[in-house]
C-alpha positions in Angstrom: -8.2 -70.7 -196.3 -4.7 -71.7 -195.4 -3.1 -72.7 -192.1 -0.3 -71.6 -191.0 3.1 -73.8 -191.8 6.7 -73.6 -191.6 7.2 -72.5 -195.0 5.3 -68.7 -193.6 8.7 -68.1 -191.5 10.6 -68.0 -195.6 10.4 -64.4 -197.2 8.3 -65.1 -200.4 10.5 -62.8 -202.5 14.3 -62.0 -203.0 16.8 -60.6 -200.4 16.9 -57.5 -203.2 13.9 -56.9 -203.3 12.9 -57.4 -199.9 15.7 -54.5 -199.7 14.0 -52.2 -202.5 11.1 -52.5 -200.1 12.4 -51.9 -197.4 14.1 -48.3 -198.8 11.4 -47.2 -200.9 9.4 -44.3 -199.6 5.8 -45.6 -198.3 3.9 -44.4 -201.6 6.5 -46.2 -203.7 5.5 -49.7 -202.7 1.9 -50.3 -204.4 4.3 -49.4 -207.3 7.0 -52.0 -206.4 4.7 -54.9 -205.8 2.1 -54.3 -208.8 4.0 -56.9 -210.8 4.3 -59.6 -208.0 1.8 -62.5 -208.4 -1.2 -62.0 -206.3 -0.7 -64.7 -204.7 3.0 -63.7 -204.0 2.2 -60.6 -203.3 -0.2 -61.8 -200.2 2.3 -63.8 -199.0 4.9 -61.2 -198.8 1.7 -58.8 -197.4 1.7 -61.4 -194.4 5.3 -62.3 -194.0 6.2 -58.2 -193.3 3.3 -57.9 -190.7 4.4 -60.6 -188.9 7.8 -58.9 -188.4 7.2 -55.6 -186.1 10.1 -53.7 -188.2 8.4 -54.4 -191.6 5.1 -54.2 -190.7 4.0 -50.7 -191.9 5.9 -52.2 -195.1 3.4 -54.9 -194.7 0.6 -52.7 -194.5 1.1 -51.0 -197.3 1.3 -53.6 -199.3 -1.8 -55.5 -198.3 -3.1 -51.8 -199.1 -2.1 -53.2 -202.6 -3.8 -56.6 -202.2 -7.1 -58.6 -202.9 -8.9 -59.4 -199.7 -9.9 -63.1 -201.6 -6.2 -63.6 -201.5 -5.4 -62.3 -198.2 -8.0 -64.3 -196.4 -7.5 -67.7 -198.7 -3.3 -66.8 -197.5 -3.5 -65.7 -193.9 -7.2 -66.7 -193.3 -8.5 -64.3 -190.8 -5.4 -62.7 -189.8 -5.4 -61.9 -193.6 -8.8 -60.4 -193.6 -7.8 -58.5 -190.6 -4.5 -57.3 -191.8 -6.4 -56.1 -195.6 -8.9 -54.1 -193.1 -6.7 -52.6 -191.2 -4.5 -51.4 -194.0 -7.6 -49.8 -195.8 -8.8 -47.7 -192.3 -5.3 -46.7 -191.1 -4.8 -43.2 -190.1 -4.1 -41.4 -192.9 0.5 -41.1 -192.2 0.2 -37.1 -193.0 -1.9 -36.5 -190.0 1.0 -36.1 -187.3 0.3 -38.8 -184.2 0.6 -37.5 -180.6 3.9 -38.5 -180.0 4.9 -36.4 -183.0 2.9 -33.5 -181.9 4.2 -33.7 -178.5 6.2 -30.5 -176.8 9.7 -30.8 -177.4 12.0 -31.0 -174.3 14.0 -27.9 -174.2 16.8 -27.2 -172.0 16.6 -24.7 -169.0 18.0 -21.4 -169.7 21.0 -20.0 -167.2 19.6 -18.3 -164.4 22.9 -16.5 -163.5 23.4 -15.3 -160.0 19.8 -15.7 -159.3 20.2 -19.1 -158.3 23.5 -18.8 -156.9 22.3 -16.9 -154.3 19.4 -18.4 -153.8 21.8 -21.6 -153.2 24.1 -19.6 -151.2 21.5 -18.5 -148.4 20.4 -22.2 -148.3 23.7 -23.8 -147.6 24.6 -23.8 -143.8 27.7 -21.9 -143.0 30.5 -23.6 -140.9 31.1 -21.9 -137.5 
């Protein structure tokens, strides 16, 4: 099991390929990262998780990973992120905030609440 060390806070692949990841559509990544070393590929797993903007990126690919790897990589962090990738929601099932009521805006009352305003307003003498 590894500690963590400096090195963790350096992306484990490529600037362009850090930005093909980052691009590709979620069920393009296993496809992207099958080529990566394992070990490589755990790495990056860990480094995107750690980083709130990549981390669904991470997700998916520790989705992609060997839980030996993870765990001898991130220890139990690792484990942790290779079970949580393999029981996440499945992404087609719409979350609550998606499923939410939209806002709408209120529709013009016309002169219905004018006068209703009207009566309410006292009239100078």
């Amino acid at each position: 099991m590894a500690n963590y060390s400096a090195d963790d806070d350096l992306c484990p692949v490529s600037d362009v390929m850090l930005g093909r990841l980052y691009q590709a559509p979620a069920e393009g990544i296993a496809e992207l990262v099958s080529t990566l070393d394992s070990e490589i590929r755990a790495k990056l797993a860990l480094y995107c998780y750690r980083r709130a903007h990549l981390q669904q990126i991470g997700f998916a690919i520790a989705a992609a990973c060997d839980r030996d790897m993870l765990y001898y990589i991130g220890g139990n962090v690792g484990n942790a992120l290779f079970d949580r990738a393999h029981t996440e929601a499945d992404p087609k099932e719409p979350t609550h905030y998606q499923q939410r009521r939209k806002v709408t805006c209120a529709t013009w009352a016309g002169p219905l609440v004018g006068a209703a305003f009207a009566e309410s307003v006292v009239q100078p003498v």
